[in-house]
C-alpha positions in Angstrom: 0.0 0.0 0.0 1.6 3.2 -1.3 2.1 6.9 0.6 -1.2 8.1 -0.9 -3.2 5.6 0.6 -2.1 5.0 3.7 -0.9 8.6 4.8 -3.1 11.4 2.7 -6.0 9.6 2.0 -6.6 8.8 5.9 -6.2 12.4 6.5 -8.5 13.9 3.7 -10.6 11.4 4.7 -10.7 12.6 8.4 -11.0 16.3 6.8 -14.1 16.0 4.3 -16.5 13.4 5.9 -17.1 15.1 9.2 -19.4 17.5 7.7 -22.4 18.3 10.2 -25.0 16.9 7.5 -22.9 13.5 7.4 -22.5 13.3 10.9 -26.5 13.4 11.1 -27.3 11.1 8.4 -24.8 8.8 10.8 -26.7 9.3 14.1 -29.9 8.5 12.2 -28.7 5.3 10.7 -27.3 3.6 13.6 -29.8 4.5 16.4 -31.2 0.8 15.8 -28.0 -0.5 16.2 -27.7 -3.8 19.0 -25.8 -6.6 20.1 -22.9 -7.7 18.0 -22.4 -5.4 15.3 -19.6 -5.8 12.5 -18.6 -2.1 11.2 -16.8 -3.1 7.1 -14.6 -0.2 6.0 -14.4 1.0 9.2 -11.6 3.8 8.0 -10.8 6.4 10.9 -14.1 5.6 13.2 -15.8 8.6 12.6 -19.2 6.4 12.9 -18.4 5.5 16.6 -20.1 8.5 18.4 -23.3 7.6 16.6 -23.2 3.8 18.0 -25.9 3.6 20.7 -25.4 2.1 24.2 -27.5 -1.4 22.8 -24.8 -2.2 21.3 -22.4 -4.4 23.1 -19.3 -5.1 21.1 -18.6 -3.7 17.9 -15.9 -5.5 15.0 -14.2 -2.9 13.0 -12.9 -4.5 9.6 -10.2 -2.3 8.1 -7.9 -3.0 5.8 -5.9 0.4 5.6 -3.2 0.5 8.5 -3.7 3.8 8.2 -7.1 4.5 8.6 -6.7 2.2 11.7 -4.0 4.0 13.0 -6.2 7.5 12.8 -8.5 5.7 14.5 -7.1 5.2 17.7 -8.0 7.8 19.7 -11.6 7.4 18.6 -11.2 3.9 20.0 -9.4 4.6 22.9 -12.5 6.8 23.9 -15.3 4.5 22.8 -18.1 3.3 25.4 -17.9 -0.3 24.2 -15.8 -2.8 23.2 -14.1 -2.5 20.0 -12.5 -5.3 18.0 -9.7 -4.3 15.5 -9.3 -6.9 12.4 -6.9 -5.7 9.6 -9.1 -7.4 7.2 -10.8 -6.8 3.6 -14.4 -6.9 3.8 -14.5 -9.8 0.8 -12.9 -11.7 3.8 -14.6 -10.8 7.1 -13.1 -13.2 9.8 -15.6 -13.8 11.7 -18.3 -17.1 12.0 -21.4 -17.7 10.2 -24.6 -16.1 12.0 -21.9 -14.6 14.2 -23.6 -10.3 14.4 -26.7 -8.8 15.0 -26.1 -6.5 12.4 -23.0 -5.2 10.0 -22.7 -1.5 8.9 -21.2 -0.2 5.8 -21.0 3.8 5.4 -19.0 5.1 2.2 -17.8 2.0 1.8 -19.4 -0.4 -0.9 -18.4 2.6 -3.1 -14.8 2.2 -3.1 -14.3 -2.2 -3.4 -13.2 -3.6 -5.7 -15.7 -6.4 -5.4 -18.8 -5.8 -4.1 -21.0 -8.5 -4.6 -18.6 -10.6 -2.8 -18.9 -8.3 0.5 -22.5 -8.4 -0.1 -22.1 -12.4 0.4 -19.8 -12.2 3.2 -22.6 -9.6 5.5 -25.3 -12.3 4.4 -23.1 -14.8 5.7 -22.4 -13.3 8.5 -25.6 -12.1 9.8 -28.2 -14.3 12.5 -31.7 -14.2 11.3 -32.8 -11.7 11.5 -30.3 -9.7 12.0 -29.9 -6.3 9.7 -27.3 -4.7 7.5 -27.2 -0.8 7.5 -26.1 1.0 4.6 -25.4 4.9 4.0 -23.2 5.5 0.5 -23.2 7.8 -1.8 -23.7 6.8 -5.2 -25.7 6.9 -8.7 -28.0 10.3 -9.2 -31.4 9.4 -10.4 -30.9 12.6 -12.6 -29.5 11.0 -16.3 -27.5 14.6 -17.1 -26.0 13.7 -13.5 -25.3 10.8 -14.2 -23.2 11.3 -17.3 -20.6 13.6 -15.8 -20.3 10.9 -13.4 -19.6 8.0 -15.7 -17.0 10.5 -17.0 -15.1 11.4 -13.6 -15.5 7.9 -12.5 -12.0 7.1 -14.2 -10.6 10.3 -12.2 -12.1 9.6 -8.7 -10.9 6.1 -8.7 -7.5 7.3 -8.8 -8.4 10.3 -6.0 -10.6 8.5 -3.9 -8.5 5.6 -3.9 -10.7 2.8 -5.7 -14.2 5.2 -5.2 -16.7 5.0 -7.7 -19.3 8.1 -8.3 -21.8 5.6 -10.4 -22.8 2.5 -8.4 -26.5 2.0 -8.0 -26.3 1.3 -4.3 -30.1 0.5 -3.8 -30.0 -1.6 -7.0 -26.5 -3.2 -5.6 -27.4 -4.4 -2.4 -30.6 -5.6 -3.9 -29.5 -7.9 -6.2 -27.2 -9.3 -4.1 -30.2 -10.9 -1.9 -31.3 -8.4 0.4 -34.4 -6.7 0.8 -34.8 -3.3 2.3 -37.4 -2.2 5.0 -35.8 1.4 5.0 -34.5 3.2 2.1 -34.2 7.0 1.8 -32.0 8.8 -1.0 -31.3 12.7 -0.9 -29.1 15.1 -2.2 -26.7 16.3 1.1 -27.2 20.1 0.7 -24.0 22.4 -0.3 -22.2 19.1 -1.9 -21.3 18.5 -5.4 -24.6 16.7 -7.3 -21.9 14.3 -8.3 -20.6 13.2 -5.6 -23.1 14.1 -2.9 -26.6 11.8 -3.4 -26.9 9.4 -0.6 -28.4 6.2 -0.1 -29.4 5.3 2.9 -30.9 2.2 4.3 -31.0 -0.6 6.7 -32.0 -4.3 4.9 -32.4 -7.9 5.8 -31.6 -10.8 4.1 -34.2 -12.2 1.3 
């Protein structure tokens, strides 16, 4: 893993997703959050704040040693337990029907592989347990849309791997979950581009 990735990009994430809009669209997502939760693309552990006190140990897959590293503090200061894995999401180590629920925020948009996380957070999830989802992704707007297909190529060199163009409803979707809460919005004062969110919290089909 080069400089970029695992100096700058931990900082500039750090720097541009704190935003007081993102921060609520976090709190709202995980209020619902319980039990055993496994966090995928954890990064610097900006979504810790916004876990609620029913949950009672949290897994935090990251890959990025430093986005973990960033991290640390947030940990240190977290009121539950938190489990550190350096691990890709296409490979969660954990066991079968082993969480409650998995979260993934800004984070399907930037693998490589997608539909093989999407197998691994079926896998493992109990029954009933629930995957919650806040990415930003494909505008329903087709003029939108174009100018992302054509900065895609650009911000999956920036963003290291992101993608502007994934339909994250669609995604998750065909990948054998079904939602029970979906809302997309534009985050206000953020590019059209890159700014439409999907948010949602699912269940297996």
């Amino acid at each position: 893993m080069g400089w970029y990735a695992s100096r700058l990009f931990p900082w500039a994430v750090d720097w541009t997703m704190q935003k007081p809009q993102v921060a609520e669209l976090r709190r709202q997502l995980l209020a619902e959050a319980k039990g055993v939760v496994c966090e995928i693309g954890f990064g610097t552990g900006l979504n810790l704040p916004f876990y609620p006190e029913s949950v009672e140990r949290l897994v935090a897959i990251e890959p990025n040693p430093g986005m973990a590293r960033r991290a640390g503090k947030r940990i240190a200061s977290s009121h539950m337990p938190v489990e550190m894995h350096a691990a890709a999401g296409e490979h969660i180590p954990l066991a079968d029907a082993s969480c409650d629920g998995v979260v993934s925020t800004y984070t399907l948009c930037s693998i490589a592989k997608p539909e093989q996380v999407l197998s691994e957070v079926r896998r493992v999830l109990r029954p009933g347990g629930r995957f919650f989802m806040l990415e930003h992704g494909l505008h329903p707007d087709p003029a939108i849309q174009r100018w992302q297909h054509r900065l895609n190529p650009l911000q999956r060199i920036i963003g290291n791997g992101c993608h502007l163009n994934r339909d994250m409803k669609k995604l998750v979707e065909d990948n054998g979950f079904r939602f029970s809460f979906m809302e997309q919005s534009q985050i206000k004062k953020t590019s059209c581009i890159a700014g439409y969110m999907y948010m949602g919290i699912a269940h297996v089909a």
